[in-house]
N, C-alpha and C positions, 0 to 999 in steps of 0.2 A: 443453424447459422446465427450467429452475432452479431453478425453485424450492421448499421442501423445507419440509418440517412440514404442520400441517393447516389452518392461516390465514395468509391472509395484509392488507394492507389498501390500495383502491384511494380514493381521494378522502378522506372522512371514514369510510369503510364496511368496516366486516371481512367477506371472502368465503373462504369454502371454496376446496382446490385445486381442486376440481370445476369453477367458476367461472371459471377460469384460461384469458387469451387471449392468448397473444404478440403484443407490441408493435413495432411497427417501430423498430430500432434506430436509426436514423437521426437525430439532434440530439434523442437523448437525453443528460440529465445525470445523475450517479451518483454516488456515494457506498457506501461498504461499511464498514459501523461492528461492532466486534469488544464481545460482551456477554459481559462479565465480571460472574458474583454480578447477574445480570440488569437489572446499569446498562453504558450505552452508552459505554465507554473515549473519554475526548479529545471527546465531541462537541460544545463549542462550537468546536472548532479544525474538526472535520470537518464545520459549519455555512460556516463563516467559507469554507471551499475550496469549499463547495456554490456560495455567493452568487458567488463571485469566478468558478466555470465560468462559471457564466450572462453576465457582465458579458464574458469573451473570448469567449464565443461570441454577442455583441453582444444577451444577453436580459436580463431579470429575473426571480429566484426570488420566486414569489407565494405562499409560504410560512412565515409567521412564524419565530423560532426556537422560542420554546416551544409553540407547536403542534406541529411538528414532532420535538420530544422527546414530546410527549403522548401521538401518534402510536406511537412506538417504544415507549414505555411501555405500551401498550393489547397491540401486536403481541409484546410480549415476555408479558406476562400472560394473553393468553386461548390461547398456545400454550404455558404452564407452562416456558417456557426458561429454564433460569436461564445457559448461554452460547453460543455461537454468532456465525456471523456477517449481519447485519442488513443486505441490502440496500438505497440508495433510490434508484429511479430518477422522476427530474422529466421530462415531456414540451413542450419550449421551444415546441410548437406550440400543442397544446391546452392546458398547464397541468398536464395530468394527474398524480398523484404516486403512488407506488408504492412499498408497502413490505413486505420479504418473505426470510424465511431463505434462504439457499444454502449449497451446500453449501461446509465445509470441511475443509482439512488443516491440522493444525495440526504441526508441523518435532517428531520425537521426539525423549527424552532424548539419542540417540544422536548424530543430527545435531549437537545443539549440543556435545555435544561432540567429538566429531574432525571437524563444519564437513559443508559439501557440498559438490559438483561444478558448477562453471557454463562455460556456453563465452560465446563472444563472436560478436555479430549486427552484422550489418552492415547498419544499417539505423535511420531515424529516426520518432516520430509527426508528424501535421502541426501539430498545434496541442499543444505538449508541457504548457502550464500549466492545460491545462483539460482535466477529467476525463469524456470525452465519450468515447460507447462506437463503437470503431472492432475489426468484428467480424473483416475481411478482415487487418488489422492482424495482431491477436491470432492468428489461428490461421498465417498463414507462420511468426509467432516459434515457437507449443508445436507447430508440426511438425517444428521443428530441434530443439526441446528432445529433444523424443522421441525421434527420429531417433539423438542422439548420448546419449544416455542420463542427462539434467542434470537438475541441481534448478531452474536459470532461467539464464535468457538475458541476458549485459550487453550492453545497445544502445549502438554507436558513432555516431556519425555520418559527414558526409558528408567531415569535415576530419578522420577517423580521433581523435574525441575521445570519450571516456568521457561518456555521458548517464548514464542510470538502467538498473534492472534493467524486463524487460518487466512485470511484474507488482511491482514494489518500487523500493527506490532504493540508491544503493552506496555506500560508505564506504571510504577506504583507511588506511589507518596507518603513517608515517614519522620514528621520532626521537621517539618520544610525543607527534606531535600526529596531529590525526584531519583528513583531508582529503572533501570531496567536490566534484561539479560546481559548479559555479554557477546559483543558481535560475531565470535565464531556460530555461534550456536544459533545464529538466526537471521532471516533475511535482511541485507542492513536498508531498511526502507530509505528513504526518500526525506518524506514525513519524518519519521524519526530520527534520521541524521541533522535537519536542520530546527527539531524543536532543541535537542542537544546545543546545538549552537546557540540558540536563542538564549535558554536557559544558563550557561557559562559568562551569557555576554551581560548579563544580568545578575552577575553574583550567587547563583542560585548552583548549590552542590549537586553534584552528578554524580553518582554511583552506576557501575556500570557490574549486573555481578548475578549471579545463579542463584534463583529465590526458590525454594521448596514449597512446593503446592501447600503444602501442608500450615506453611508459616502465613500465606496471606492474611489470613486475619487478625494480623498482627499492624498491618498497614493501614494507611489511613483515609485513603483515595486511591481510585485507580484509573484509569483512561484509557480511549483506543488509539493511535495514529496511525493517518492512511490517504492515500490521496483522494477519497472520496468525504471520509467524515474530518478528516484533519484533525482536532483535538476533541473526542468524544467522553462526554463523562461515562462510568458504568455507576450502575446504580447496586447493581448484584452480579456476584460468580455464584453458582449452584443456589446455596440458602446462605450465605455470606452477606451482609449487607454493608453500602462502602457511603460516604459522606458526600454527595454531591457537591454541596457547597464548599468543599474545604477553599480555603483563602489562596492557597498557591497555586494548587488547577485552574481558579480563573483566573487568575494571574497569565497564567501560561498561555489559558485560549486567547487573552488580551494580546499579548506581545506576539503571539502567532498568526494570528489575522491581522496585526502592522505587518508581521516581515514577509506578508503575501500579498497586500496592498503595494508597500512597497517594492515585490519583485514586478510585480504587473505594470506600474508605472516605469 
């Protein structure tokens, strides 16, 4: 069980963890929304990808938006949280909807600054644009993780190309501009959608494009986005080693801790 604090809410109904039945994970749809100051960071964007699972996993979200903030709003108030991170899981069968603290990590002062350790996974999701919980997935990836002692895992694919991180998505840096995947080919985060924005609004070139494992070491920074680290430096992929400091990444963590201050406010 996951889930953490002392309520959580199943339908329109607040229940005790006492209350508490696992679901079958199987064509369930998710969302993990990060509470800052007890408002829910980005959440018409984290609506927007809710609706859009449902449509590639050939369903429909029978869940208004602003009932759904209602929801989060209820759930953040009668467990006194002022942050954390917000579960919701939609059940594309029954309708069911689900919402509920879990547990997190949040990346310490230290990481961001001298970055973490990531390796490289050989291996893709089946349905990369829809955020549907695949548990058999998840756990081959955090038993390499563990195994080799990382902060996460970059997924290649089957044409030896750069997806996302298993849990995030990845960013590289060459020449001052900021590179990543291309969005068929990967979950389009959250985080990542709006450092994008940030980055355009800022002058700063966006490349959007299929990087071969193989070429990374050709780049000159690399980074994780996610709703739990937000802009993380890496420090290394495998025995790769990547420039923490480079000028543009902290640039970026700069401007991206204003446009979350300023979504909070």
């Amino acid at each position: 069980m996951e889930v953490t604090k002392e309520f959580f809410i199943e339908g329109k109904q607040i229940k005790t963890v006492d209350e508490w039945i696992d679901e079958e994970s199987k064509g369930l749809i998710y969302e993990v929304i990060r509470i800052i100051n007890c408002k829910p960071l980005f959440y018409e964007e984290h609506y927007r990808r809710m609706v859009n699972s449902c449509r590639l996993a050939e369903g429909n979200l029978y869940v208004e938006e602003l009932e759904l903030r209602e929801l989060i709003r209820k759930l953040v108030d009668v467990n006194k949280a002022q942050e954390g991170n917000v579960k919701v899981t939609y059940n594309m069968k029954s309708g069911n909807v689900r919402l509920f603290f879990i547990p997190h990590s949040y990346p310490t002062n230290k990481m961001y600054r001298i970055g973490v350790e990531t390796i490289l996974y050989y291996g893709e999701r089946d349905n990369p644009n829809a955020k549907i919980i695949n548990n058999s997935f998840r756990e081959k990836v955090n038993t390499e993780i563990k195994k080799k002692n990382a902060y996460e895992a970059i997924l290649v694919d089957r044409n030896n190309l750069i997806t996302e991180g298993s849990r995030s998505n990845i960013f590289l840096i060459k020449n001052s501009c900021l590179y990543t995947s291309k969005v068929e080919s990967v979950l389009p985060g959250v985080t990542r959608t709006e450092i994008i924005k940030v980055a355009k609004k800022n002058g700063i070139e966006v490349f959007e494009e299929n990087i071969n494992a193989e070429k990374i070491g050709e780049f000159d920074a690399m980074f994780i986005s996610g709703t739990s680290p937000n802009v993380l430096p890496i420090n290394m992929v495998d025995d790769t080693k990547f420039n923490v400091n480079n000028e543009l990444m902290r640039a970026i963590m700069a401007l991206f801790l204003e446009e979350i201050e300023s979504c909070v406010k």
